[in-house]
C-alpha positions in Angstrom: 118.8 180.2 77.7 116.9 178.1 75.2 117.4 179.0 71.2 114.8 178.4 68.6 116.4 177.1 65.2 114.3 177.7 61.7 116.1 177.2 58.4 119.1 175.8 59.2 117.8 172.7 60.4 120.8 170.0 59.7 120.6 166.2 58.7 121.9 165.2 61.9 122.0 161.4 60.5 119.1 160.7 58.6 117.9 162.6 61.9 115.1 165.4 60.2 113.0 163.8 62.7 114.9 164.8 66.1 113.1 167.9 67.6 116.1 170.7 66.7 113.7 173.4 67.4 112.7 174.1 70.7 109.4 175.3 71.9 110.4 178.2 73.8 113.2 180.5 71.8 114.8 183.5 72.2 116.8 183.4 68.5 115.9 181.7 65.1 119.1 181.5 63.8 120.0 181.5 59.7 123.2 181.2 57.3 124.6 183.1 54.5 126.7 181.1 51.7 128.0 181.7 48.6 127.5 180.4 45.2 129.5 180.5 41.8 128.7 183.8 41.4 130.5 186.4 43.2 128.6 189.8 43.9 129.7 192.6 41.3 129.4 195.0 43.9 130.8 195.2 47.7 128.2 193.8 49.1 130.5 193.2 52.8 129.5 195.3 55.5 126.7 195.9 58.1 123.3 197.1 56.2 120.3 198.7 58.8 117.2 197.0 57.2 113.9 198.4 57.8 110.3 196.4 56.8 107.1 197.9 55.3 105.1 195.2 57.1 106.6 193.1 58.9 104.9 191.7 61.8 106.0 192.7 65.3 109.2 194.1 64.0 110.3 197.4 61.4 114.1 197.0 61.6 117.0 194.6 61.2 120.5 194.2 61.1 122.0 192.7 58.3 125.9 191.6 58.7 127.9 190.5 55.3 131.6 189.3 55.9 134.2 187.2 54.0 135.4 187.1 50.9 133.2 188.4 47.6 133.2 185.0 46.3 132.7 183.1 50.0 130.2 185.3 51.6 129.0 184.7 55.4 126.0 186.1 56.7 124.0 187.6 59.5 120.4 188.6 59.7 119.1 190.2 62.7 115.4 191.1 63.2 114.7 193.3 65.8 112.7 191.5 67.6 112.2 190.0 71.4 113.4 187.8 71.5 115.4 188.5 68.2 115.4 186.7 65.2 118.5 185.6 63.4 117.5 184.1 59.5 119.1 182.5 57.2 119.8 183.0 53.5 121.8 181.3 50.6 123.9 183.6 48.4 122.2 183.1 45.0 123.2 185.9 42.5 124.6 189.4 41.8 124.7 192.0 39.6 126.3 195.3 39.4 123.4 196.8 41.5 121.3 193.9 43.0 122.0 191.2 45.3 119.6 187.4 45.9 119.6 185.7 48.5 117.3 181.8 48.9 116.0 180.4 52.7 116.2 177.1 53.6 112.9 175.6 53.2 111.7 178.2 50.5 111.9 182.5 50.3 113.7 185.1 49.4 115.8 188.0 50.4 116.6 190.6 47.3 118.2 193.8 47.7 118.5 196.1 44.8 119.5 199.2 44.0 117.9 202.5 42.3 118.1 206.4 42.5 116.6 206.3 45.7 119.0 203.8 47.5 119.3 200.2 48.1 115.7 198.8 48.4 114.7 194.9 48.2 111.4 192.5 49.4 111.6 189.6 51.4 109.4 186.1 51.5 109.5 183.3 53.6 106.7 181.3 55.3 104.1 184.0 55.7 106.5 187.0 55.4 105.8 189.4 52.6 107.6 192.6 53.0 109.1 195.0 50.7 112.2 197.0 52.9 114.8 199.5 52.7 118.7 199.2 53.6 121.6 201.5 53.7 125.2 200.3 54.8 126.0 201.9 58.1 129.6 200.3 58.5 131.9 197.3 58.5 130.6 193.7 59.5 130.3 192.6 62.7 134.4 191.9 63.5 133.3 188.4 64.7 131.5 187.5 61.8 134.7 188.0 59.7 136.3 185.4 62.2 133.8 182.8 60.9 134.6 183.7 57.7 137.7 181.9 58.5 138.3 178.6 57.5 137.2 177.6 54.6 134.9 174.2 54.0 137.0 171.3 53.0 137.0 170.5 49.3 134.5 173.4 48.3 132.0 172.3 45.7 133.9 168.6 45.6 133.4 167.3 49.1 131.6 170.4 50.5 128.6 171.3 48.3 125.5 173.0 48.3 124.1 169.5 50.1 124.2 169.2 53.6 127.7 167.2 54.2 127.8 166.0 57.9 129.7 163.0 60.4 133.4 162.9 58.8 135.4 160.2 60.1 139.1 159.6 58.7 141.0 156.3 58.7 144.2 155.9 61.1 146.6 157.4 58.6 143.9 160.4 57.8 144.4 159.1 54.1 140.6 158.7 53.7 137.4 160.6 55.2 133.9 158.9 55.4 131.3 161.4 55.7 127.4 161.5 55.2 125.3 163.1 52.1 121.6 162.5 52.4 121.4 159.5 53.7 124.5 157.9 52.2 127.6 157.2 53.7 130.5 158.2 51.3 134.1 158.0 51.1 137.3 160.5 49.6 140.6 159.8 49.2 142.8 162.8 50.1 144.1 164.5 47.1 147.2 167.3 49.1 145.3 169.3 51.6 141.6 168.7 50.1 140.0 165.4 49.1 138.8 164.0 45.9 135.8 163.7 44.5 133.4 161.4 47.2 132.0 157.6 46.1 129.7 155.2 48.1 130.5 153.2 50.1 129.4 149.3 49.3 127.1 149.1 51.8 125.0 152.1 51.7 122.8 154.0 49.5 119.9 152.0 49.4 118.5 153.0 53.1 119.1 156.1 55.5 122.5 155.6 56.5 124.4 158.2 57.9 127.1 159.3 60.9 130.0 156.7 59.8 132.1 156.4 62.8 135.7 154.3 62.6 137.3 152.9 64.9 141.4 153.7 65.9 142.7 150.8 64.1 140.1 151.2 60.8 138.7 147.6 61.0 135.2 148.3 62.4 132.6 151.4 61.6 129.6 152.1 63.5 127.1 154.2 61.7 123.4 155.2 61.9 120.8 153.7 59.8 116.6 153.3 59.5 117.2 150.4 57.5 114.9 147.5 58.7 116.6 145.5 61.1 116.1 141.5 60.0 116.3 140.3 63.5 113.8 142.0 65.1 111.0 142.6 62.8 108.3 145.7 63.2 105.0 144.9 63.3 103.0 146.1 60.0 102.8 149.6 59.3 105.2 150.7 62.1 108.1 153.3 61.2 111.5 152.3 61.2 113.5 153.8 63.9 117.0 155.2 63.8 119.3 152.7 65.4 123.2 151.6 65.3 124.8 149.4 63.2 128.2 148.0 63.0 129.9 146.6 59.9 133.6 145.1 59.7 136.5 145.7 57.0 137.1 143.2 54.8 139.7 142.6 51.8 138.5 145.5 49.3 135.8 147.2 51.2 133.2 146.8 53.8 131.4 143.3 55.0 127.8 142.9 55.8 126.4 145.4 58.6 125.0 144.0 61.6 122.4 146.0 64.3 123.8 146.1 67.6 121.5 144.7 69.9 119.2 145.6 72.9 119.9 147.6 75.3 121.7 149.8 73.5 119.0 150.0 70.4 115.7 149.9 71.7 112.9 149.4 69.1 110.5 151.9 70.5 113.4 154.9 70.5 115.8 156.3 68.4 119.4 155.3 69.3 121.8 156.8 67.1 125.6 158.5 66.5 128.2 155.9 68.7 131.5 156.7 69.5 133.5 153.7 70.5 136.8 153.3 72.2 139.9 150.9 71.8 138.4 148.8 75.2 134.7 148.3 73.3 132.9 150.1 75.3 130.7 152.8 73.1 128.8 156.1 73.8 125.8 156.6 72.1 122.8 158.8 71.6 118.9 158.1 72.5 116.4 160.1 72.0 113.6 160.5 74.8 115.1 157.0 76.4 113.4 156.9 79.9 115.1 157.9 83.0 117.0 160.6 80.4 117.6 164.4 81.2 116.8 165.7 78.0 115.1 165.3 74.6 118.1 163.1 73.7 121.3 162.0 76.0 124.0 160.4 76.0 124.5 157.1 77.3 127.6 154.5 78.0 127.2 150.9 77.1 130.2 148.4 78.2 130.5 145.2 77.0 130.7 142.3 79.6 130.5 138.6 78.6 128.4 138.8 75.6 125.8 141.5 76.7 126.0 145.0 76.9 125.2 147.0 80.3 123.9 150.2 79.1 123.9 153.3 81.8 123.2 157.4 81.5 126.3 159.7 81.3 124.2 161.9 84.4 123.0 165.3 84.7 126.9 166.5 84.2 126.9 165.7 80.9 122.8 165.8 79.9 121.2 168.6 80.2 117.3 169.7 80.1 117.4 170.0 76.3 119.9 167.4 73.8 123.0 166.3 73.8 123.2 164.8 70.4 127.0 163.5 68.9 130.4 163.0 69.8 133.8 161.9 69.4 135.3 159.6 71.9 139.2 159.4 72.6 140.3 155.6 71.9 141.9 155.8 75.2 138.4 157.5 76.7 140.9 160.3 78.3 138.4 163.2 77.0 135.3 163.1 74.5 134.1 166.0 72.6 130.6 166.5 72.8 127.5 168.0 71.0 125.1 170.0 73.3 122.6 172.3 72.2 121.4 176.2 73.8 123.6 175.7 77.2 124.2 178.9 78.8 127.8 179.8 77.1 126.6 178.6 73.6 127.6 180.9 70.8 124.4 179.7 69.0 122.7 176.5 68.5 124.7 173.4 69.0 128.1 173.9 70.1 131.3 171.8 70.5 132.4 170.8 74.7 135.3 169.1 75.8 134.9 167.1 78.5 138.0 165.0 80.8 137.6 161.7 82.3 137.6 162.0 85.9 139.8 160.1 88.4 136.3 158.0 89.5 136.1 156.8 85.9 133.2 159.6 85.2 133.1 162.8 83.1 133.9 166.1 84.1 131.2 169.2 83.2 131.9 169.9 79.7 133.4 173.3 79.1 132.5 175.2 75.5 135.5 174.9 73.0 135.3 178.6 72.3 135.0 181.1 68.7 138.0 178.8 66.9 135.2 176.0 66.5 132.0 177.4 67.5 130.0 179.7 65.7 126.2 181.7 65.8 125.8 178.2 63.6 125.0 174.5 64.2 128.4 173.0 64.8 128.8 168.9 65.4 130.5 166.0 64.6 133.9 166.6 66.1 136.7 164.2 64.7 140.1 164.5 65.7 142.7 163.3 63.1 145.8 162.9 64.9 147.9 162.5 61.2 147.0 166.0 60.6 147.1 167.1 63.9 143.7 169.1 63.1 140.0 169.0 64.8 137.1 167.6 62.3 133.5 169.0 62.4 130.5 169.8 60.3 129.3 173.5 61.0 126.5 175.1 58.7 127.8 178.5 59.4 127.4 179.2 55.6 123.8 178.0 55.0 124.2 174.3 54.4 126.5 171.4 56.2 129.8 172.1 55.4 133.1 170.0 56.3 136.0 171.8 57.8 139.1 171.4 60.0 141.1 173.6 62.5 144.3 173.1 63.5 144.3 171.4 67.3 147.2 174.4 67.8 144.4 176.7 67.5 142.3 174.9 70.2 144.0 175.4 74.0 141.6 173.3 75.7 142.8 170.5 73.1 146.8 170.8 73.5 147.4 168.6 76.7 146.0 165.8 75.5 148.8 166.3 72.2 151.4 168.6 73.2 155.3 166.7 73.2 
């Protein structure tokens, strides 16, 4: 069943310009977050919402979970196919409630002698409505509320923060903040306060990817690649680029070269393994499944031998990140709107078969996945916890579960 994603929409990379939203939808899907100022009211439960003029639809459910100064959020229009927006806890006072939308909009709910009233704007909606709490939240939105993002307002912000990757002794985490690759030093449990990285910030750069040993990261970039030129007034594609440690920092990055970037395609978020081989993204490559799939490349004597993952792994609409075990026993995939998706993109784990191919990937259930965009799985074996980006409270956030908490995960790191 395919999903249709409005205001959410994540920097996958510098990747705005992947098609996220499919044409056909049954669900546009939106997040709540909180901001410095927690509501001075109980604003968690489950509100009915009805709309003055709202166009095809005169009732909603609105779901409010978490704690007062961490809110997570739910909107539910009834529609069909139903809509699911998405707002950003602004404000509160004793007896009103803002929330923003991605994009532009707003969702205020207010309260007077008749009850709890409010308006809501976004992209041609412009409704006044009416809401009265009916019960608790939804008892799975209160799951979600659980765990926090890493490093709230330090690491995770009110930015979009995407693609961690951590060094071998999960000492320091590389992630990506509009278009710049950044690094933080772990500080505890949280990390410190993020810098750039010496080779970034000039360009898109994003989806830092290290390898097991820390000398080599892969990333994603539209930065103009030197040796092969575009002709004039042609846009820079996404493509991959490697770049080598050196004493102190980071060397010069290099593109990798074709087949596995193509100039007229976007190739983008590589996962490599201890042997060299890589799995990669590209988007709309020909022969593929999907808007985007993934695709193997091996290395053999200098050149690279670059082959589809098949139908197993690619679907009709993307497959779009990963992580790759260094010993290629499993990978943990991105895939968006398959038929046991919780919501937009959701987290798989798939096994290496016996014939050296991958097994169907199977959905790494409600301890990852939420109603949300989830991607950018990282395992950091120093921790013994499972990296990834979800934007389950409005915007990118970072955040790690325990691989305990993840039974799919365990046989690959049980004793």
């Amino acid at each position: 069943m395919q999903t249709c994603y409005v205001g959410i929409q994540p920097t996958r990379s510098a990747m705005r310009v992947r098609a996220f939203i499919p044409v056909a939808c049954t669900a546009l899907l939106f997040a709540f977050t909180s901001c410095t100022s927690p509501p001075s009211f109980d604003a968690q439960g489950s509100w009915a919402v009805t709309f003055d003029s709202l166009r095809g639809a005169d009732s909603g459910v609105l779901d409010i979970a978490g704690d007062s100064d961490d809110l997570l959020g739910r909107l539910v229009i009834d529609r069909t196919p139903p809509r699911i927006y998405a707002l950003r806890y602004e404000s509160a006072s004793a007896d009103s409630i803002v929330f923003s939308l991605s994009g532009g909009g707003r969702f205020i709910l207010a309260s007077d002698t008749s009850g709890w009233q409010g308006h809501f704007t976004y992209f041609g909606i412009d409704t006044s409505l009416k809401a009265e709490r009916t019960g608790p939240p939804d008892p799975g939105l209160e799951e979600l509320a659980s765990p926090s993002p890493i490093s709230p307002g330090v690491v995770s912000t009110g930015a979009d923060e995407t693609f961690p990757t951590l060094s071998p002794d999960g000492q320091v985490m590389y992630f990506s903040r509009e278009g710049v690759i950044l690094r933080s030093a772990r500080i505890d449990e949280q990390f410190g306060a993020p810098d750039t990285v010496s080779f970034s910030g000039v360009f898109q750069d994003s989806a830092p990817y290290l390898s097991s040993d820390g000398s080599r990261m892969l990333f994603t970039s539209r930065r103009p690649n030197p040796e092969a030129p575009l002709p004039e007034g042609q846009r820079v594609r996404q493509n991959i680029w490697s770049v080598d440690a050196v004493e102190g920092g980071w060397g010069i990055p290099r593109p990798l070269p074709s087949p596995v970037n193509v100039d007229t395609l976007g190739d983008y978020h590589a996962a490599m393994a201890d042997d060299g081989s890589l799995i990669f993204v590209s988007f709309n490559r020909e022969g593929g499944f999907g808007r985007s799939d993934l695709y193997a490349a091996e290395p053999s004597e200098g050149q690279w031998a670059v082959s589809n993952l098949g139908r197993d792994i690619n679907s009709e609409a993307s497959e779009a990140d990963l992580y790759l075990d260094p010993q290629k026993r499993f990978m943990i995939m991105v895939s968006t709107d398959r038929d046991d998706s919780f919501g937009a993109d959701d987290l798989y784990l798939s096994v290496r078969s016996g014939d050296g191919g991958w097994e169907a990937p199977i959905n790494l259930g409600m301890a990852v996945n939420s109603f949300a965009y989830e991607y950018r799985p990282w395992i950091d074996e120093a921790s013994e916890a499972l990296f990834f980006v979800s934007f389950r409270r409005g915007t990118g956030d970072l955040y790690k579960v325990p691989i305990a908490d993840i039974p799919l995960l365990l046989p690959f790191f049980s004793p």
